[in-house]
C-alpha positions in Angstrom: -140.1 205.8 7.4 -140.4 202.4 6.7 -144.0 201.3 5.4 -145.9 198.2 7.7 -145.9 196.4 4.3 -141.9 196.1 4.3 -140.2 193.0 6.0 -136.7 193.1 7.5 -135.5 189.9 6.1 -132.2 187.9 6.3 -130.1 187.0 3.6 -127.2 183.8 4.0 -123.8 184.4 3.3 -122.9 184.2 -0.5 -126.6 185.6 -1.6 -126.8 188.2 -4.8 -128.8 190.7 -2.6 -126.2 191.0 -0.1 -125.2 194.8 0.0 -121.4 195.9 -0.8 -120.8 196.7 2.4 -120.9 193.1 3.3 -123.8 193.4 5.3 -126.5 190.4 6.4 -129.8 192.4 6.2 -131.6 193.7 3.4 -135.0 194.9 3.5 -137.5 194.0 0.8 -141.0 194.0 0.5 -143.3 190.7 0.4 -144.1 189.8 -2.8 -147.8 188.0 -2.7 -148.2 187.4 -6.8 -145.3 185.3 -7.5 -144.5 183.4 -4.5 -143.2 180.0 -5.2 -143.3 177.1 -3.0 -140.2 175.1 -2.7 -140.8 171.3 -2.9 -140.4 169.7 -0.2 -137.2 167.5 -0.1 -137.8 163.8 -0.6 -137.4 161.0 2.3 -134.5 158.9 2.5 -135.2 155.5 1.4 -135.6 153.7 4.4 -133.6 151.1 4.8 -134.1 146.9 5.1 -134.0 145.8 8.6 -131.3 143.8 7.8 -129.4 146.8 6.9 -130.3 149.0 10.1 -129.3 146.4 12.1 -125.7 146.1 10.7 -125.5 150.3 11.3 -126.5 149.2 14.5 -124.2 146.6 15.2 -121.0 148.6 13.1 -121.6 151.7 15.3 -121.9 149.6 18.5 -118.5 148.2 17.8 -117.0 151.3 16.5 -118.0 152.7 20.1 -116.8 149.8 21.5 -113.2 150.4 20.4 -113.7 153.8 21.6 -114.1 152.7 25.4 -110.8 150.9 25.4 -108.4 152.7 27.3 -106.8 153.6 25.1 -109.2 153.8 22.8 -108.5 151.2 19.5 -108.5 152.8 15.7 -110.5 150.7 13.4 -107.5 150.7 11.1 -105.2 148.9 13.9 -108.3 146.4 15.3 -107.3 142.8 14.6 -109.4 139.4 15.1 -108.3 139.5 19.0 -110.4 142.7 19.3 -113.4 141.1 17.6 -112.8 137.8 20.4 -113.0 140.6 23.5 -116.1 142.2 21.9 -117.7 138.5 21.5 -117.3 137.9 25.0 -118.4 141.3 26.2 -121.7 140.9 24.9 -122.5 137.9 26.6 -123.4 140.2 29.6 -126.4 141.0 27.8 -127.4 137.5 26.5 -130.8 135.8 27.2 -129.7 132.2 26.6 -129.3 129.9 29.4 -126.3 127.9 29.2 -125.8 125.4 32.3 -122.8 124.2 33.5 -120.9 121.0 33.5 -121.8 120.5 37.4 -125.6 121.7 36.7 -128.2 119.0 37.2 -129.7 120.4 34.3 -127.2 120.4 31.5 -127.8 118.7 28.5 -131.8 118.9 29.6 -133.6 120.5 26.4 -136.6 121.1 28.7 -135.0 121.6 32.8 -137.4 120.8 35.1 -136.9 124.1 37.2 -134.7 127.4 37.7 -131.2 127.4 38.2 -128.3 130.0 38.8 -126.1 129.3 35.2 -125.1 132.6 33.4 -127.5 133.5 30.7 -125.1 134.1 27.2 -125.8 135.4 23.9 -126.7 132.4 21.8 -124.3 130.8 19.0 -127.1 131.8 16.4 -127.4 135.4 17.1 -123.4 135.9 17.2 -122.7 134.1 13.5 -125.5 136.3 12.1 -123.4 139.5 14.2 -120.4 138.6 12.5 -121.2 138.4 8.8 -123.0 141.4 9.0 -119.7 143.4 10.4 -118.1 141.8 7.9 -120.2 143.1 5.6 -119.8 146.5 7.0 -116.0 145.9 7.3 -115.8 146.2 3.8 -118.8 148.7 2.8 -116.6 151.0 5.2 -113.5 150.9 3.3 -111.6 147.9 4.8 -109.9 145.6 2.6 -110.9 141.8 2.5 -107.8 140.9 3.0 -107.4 142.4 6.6 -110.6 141.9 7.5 -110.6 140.4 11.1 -114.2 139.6 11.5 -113.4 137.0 8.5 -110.5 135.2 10.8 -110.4 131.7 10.6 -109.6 132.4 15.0 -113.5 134.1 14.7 -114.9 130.6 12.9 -113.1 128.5 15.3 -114.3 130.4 18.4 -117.8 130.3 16.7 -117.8 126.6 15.7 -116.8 126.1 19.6 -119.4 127.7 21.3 -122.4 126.2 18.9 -120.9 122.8 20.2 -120.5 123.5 23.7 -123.6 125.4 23.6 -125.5 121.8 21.8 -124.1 120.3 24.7 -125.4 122.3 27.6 -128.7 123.3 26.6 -129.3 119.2 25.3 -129.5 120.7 21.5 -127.9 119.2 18.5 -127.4 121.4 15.8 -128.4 120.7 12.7 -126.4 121.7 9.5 -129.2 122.5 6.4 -129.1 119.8 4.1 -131.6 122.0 2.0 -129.5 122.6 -1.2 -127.8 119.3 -1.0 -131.0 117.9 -2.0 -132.4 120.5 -4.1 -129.1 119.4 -6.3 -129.8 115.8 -5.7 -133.4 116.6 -7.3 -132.2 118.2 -10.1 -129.4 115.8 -10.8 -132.0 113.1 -10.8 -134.6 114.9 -13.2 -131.8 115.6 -15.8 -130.6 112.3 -15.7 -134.5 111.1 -16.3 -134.3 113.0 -19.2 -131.0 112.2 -20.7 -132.6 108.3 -20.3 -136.1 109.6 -22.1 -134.4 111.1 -24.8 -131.8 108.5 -25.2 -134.8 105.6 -25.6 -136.6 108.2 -28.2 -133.5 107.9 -30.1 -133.4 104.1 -30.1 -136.6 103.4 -31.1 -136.0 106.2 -34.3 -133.2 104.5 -35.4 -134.8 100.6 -35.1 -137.7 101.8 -36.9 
């Protein structure tokens, strides 16, 4: 008879205590003196939020192909798909865009409510697209091929920040930041080309 300080315990497939018979259950007793605690596994490393956002976006279009009837394989999806996905998520944009016969387009500030479609801004979809371009690539797709790099996607980008500049009374702006950080630097080397270049003069008159 089995003693209440025996334990029925399991054993996985492929352990060394697994009987010849093949079966799963082996009965051993506890063993309280040399019990070792497994450590415990580490975390992840948790990922930037620029990073978890382009999971996000790459398996929101991945499930997007998906619903297609029929349903598109990444490896056949071409810039035409990217355009249809573009346009689908405007359903779930929060920028207003008025129309041409609006009283309120090109108003930066409208005056009141009015009944044009709210879109996804032209900001938010060029940030989408590099990151799925990004994670085109990371995913095994070839630069090359990569539709989310289609000159058709920078053309149907570059058309909505201008119509969007028009309607919401916006102009956009391109950064001129690192023009001038190189107009700067330009400047201070050619100061110092002229500094040393006088130094030189006066050694050689004297």
């Amino acid at each position: 008879m089995m003693s209440s300080s025996e334990k029925i315990r399991e054993v996985g497939e492929g352990s060394s205590s697994r009987s010849s018979s093949g079966g799963g259950i082996t009965i051993a007793p506890p063993d309280h003196h040399h019990h070792h605690h497994q450590p415990s596994p580490l975390p992840p490393p948790q990922l930037s939020r620029y990073e978890s956002q382009k999971r996000r976006d790459w398996n929101t279009f991945g499930q997007y192909l998906k619903n297609q009837r029929p349903p598109v394989p990444l490896s056949n999806c071409n810039y035409n798909h990217v355009l249809d996905f573009l346009r689908y998520l405007d359903q779930f944009g929060k920028t207003k865009v008025h129309l041409h016969g609006c009283l309120f387009f090109g108003q930066p500030d409208p005056p009141g409510p009015c009944t044009c479609p709210l879109r996804q801004a032209w900001g938010s979809l060029d940030a989408l697209i590099g990151r799925l371009r990004a994670a085109y690539e990371e995913n095994g797709g070839l630069p090359v091929s990569n539709p989310f790099a289609s000159g058709a996607i920078r053309v149907y980008l570059r058309e909505i920040r201008d119509s969007q500049a028009k309607a919401r009374g916006i102009p956009y702006k391109k950064k001129k930041k690192k023009k001038i950080n190189m107009q700067i630097k330009t400047s201070k080397t050619a100061a110092a080309v002229a500094v040393a270049g006088a130094a030189t003069f006066q050694l050689q008159s004297s």
